[in-house]
NUSEGU-513897 format. One record per residue (C-alpha): residue number from 1; chain; x, y, z. Coordinates in Angstrom, 2 decimals. Layout:
residues N
{NUM,A,{X,Y,Z}}
...
This chain:
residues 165
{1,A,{87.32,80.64,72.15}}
{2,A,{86.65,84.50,71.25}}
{3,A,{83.14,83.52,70.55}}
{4,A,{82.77,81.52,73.93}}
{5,A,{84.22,84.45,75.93}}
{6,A,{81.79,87.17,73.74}}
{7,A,{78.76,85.43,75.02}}
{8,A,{80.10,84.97,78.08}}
{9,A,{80.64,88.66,78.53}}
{10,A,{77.44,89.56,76.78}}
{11,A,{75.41,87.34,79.64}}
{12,A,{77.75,88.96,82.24}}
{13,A,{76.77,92.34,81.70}}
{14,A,{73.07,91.44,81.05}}
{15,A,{72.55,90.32,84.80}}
{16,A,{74.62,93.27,85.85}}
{17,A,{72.30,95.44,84.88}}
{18,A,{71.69,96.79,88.91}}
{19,A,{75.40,97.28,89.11}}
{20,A,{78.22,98.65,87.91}}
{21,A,{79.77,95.66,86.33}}
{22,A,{83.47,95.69,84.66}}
{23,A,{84.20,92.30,83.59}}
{24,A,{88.01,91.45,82.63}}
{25,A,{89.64,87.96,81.67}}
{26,A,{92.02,86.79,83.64}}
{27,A,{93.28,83.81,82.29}}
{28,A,{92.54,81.53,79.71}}
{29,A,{94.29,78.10,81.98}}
{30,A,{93.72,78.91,85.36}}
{31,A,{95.56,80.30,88.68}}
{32,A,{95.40,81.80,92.02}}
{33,A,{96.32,85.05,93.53}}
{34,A,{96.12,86.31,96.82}}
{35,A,{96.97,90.04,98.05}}
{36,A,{96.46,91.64,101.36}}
{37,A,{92.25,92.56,100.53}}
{38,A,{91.55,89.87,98.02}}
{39,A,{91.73,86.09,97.19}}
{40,A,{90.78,84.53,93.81}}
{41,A,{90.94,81.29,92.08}}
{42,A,{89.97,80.82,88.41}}
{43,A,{89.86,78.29,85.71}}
{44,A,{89.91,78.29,81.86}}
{45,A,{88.09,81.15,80.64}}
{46,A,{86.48,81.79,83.46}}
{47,A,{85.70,86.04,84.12}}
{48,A,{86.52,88.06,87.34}}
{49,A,{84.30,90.96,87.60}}
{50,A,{84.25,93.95,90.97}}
{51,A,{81.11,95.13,91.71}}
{52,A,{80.63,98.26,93.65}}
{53,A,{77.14,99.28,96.02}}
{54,A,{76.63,102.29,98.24}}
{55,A,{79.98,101.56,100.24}}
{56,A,{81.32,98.33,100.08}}
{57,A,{83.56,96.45,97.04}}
{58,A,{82.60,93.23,95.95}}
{59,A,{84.40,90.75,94.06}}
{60,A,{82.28,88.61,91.97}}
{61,A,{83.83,85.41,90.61}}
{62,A,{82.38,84.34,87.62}}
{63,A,{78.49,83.97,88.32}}
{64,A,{78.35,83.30,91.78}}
{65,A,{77.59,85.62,94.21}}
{66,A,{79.05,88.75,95.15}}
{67,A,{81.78,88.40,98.42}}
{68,A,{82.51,91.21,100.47}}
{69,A,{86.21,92.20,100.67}}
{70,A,{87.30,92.18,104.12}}
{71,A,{89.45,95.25,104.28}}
{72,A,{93.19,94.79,105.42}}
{73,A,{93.70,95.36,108.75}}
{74,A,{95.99,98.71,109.64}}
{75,A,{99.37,98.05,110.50}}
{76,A,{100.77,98.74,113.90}}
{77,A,{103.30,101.35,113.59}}
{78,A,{106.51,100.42,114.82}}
{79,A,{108.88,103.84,114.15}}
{80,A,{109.29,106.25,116.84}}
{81,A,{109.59,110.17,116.47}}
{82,A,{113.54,110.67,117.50}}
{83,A,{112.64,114.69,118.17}}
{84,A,{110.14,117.04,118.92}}
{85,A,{110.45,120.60,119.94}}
{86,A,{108.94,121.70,123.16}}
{87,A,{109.19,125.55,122.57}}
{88,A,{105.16,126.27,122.64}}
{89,A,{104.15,126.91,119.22}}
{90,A,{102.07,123.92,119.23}}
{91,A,{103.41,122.48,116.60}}
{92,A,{105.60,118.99,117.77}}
{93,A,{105.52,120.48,121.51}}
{94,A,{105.49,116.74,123.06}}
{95,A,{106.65,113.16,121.89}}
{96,A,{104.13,111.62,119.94}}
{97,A,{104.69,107.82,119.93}}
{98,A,{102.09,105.97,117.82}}
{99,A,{102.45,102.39,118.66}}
{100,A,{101.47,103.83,122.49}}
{101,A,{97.26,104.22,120.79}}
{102,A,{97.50,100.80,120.39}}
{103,A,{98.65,99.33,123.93}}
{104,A,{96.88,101.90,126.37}}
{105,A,{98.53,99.61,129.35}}
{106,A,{102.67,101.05,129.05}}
{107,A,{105.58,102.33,130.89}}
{108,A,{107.51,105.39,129.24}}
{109,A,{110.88,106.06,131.19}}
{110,A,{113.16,108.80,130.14}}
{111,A,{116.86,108.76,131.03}}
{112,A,{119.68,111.28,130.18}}
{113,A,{123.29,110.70,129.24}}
{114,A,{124.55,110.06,132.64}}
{115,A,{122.05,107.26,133.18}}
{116,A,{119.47,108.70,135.34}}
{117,A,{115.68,108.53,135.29}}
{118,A,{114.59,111.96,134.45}}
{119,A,{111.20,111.05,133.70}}
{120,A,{108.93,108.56,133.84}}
{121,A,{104.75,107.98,133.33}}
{122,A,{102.53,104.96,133.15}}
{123,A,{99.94,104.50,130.16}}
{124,A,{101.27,107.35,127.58}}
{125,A,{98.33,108.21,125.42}}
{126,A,{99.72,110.90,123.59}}
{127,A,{97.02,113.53,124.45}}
{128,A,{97.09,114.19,128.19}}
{129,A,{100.03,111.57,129.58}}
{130,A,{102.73,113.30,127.32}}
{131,A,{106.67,113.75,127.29}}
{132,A,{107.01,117.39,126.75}}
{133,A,{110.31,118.02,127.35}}
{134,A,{110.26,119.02,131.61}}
{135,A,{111.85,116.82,134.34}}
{136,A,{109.42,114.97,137.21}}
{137,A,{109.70,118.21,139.03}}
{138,A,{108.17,120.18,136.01}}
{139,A,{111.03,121.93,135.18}}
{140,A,{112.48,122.20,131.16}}
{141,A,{115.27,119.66,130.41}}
{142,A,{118.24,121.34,128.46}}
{143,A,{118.07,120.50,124.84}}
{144,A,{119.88,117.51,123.95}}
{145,A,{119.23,114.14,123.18}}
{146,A,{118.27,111.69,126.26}}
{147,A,{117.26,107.97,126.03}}
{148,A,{114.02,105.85,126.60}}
{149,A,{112.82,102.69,127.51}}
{150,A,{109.15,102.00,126.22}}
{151,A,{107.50,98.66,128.08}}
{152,A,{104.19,97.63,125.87}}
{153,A,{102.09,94.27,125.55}}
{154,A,{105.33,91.77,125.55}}
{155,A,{107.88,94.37,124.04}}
{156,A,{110.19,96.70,125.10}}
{157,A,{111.95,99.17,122.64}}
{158,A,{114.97,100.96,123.50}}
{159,A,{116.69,104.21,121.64}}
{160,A,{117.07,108.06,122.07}}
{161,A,{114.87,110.68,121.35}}
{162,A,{116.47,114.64,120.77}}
{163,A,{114.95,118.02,122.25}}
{164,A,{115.40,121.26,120.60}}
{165,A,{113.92,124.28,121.30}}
């Protein structure tokens, strides 16, 4: 089998001369795996080998032809920032809410403790449609900690976010 896989390897690398060409075993019986960028199936003594150009990883399986990886799709975030500080340092002066890049189309409402709507926008982008801390009237809220109710796509999360100057 060593003497198999040598000549194997040997031929590998020949034909590889155009690219950069690290060949690895990886498995003598055969198997699958599957992550998040890649999917591979092999069989007895069969070699995996990645293969790199300008900008773009390849997988090559064996001797066929080189596959372009299909890179993973980003996650939507799904955590919200529970502060920011308002106090014009530029540095966390609004409520940034990342999931809000993805759904352009929302509804941010702001309440405080005593169940009243203190704020409220339609489509929060986090650049120019903002929280930053003032009432409807454009005056500074007190610091404390007031709730929200966030209406995107289908969803609609709930919780508290804190001011503090």
């Amino acid at each position: 089998m060593k003497l198999k896989l040598t000549v194997l390897l040997s031929v590998v690398t020949l034909l590889g001369r155009s690219q950069s060409v690290a060949p690895t075993v990886v498995a003598t019986c055969g198997d699958f795996y599957s992550s998040s960028t890649e999917s591979v199936a092999w069989t007895i003594g069969e070699v995996v080998s990645e293969t790199y150009s300008n900008s773009v990883n390849y997988l090559t399986q064996g001797f066929h032809q080189p596959n372009e990886r299909i890179p993973a799709a980003p996650e939507e975030p799904t955590d919200f920032f529970n502060g920011f500080s308002p106090n014009g340092d530029d540095v966390n002066d609004w409520w940034n809410i990342p999931v809000l890049s993805y759904y352009t189309t929302n509804t941010v409402m702001i309440i405080n403790r005593w169940g009243e709507q203190v704020w409220v926008t339609n489509d929060y982008n986090n650049l120019g449609t903002v929280f930053n801390g003032q009432n409807l009237s454009g005056k500074d809220l007190p610091d404390g900690t007031y709730y929200y109710i966030i209406r995107y796509s289908d969803k609609e999360k709930r919780g508290w976010v804190f001011i503090k100057r």
